[in-house]
C-alpha positions as CSV (number, residue, x, y, z in Angstrom):
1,X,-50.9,61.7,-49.3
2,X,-51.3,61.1,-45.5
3,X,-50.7,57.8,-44.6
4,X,-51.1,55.8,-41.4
5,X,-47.9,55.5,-38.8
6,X,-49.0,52.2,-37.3
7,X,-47.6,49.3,-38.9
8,X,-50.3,46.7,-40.0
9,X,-49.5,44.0,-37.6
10,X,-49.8,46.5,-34.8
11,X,-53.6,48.0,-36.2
12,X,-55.3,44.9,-35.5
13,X,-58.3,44.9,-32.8
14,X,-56.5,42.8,-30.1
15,X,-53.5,44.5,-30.5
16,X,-53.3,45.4,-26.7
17,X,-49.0,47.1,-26.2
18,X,-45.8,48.3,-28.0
19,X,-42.6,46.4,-26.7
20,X,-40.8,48.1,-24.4
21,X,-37.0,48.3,-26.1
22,X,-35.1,49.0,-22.6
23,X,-35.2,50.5,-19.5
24,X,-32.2,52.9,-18.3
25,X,-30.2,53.0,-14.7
26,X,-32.9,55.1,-13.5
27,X,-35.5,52.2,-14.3
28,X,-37.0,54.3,-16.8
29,X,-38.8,52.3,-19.8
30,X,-38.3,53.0,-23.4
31,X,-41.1,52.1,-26.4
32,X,-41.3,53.0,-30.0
33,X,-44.7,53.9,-30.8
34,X,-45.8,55.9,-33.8
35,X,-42.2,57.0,-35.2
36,X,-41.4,58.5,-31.6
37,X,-39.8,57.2,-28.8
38,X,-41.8,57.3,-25.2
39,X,-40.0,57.4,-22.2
40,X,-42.0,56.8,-19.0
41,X,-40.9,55.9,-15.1
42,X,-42.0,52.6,-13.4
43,X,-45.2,54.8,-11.8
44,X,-46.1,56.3,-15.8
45,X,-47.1,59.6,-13.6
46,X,-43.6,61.4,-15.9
47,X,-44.2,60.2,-19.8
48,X,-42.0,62.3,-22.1
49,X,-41.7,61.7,-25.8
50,X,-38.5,62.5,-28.5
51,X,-39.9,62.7,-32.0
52,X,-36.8,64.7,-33.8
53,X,-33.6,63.6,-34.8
54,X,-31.7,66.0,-32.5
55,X,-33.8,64.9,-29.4
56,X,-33.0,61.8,-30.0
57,X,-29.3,62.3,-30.6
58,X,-29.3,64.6,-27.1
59,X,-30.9,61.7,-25.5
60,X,-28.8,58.8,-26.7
61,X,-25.8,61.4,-25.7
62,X,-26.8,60.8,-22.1
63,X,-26.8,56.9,-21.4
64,X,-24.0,55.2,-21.1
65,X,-23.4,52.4,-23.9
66,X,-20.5,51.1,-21.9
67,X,-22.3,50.2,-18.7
68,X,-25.8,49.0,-17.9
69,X,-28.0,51.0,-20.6
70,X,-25.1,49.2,-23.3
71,X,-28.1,47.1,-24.6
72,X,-30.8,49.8,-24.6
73,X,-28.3,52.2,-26.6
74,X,-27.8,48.9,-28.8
75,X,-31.5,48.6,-29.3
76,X,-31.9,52.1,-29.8
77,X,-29.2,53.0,-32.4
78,X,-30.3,49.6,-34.2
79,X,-34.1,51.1,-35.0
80,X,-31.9,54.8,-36.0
């Protein structure tokens, strides 16, 4: 059967935002919502969304976990 995506504690009327997980050198910020991973830029005009394994393996292929996006890659592979 079909069941719902949002985790309980996140369904409740008041629940107003997701925590954003990171943001990337180009001040982009990352949030888990639904089993997907929304990127958007500080304006939210460019939203982009990875909801398949090899999008998100293409995408953590692109920051660097040695520099300043080390704890967004962190926080990222962690919820892999």
């Amino acid at each position: 059967g079909v069941s719902d995506c949002i985790p309980p504690r996140e369904n409740r009327p008041f629940y107003l935002r997701h925590r954003c997980i990171g943001h990337d050198r180009e001040q982009r910020r990352y949030w888990f919502v639904c089993r997907r991973l929304f990127v958007d830029d500080e304006t939210g005009d460019d939203v982009r969304y990875y909801s398949t394994l090899d999008q998100f393996d293409v995408l953590l292929s692109y920051l660097d976990e040695t520099g300043p996006e080390k704890l967004l890659v962190y926080r990222l592979q962690k919820r892999y």
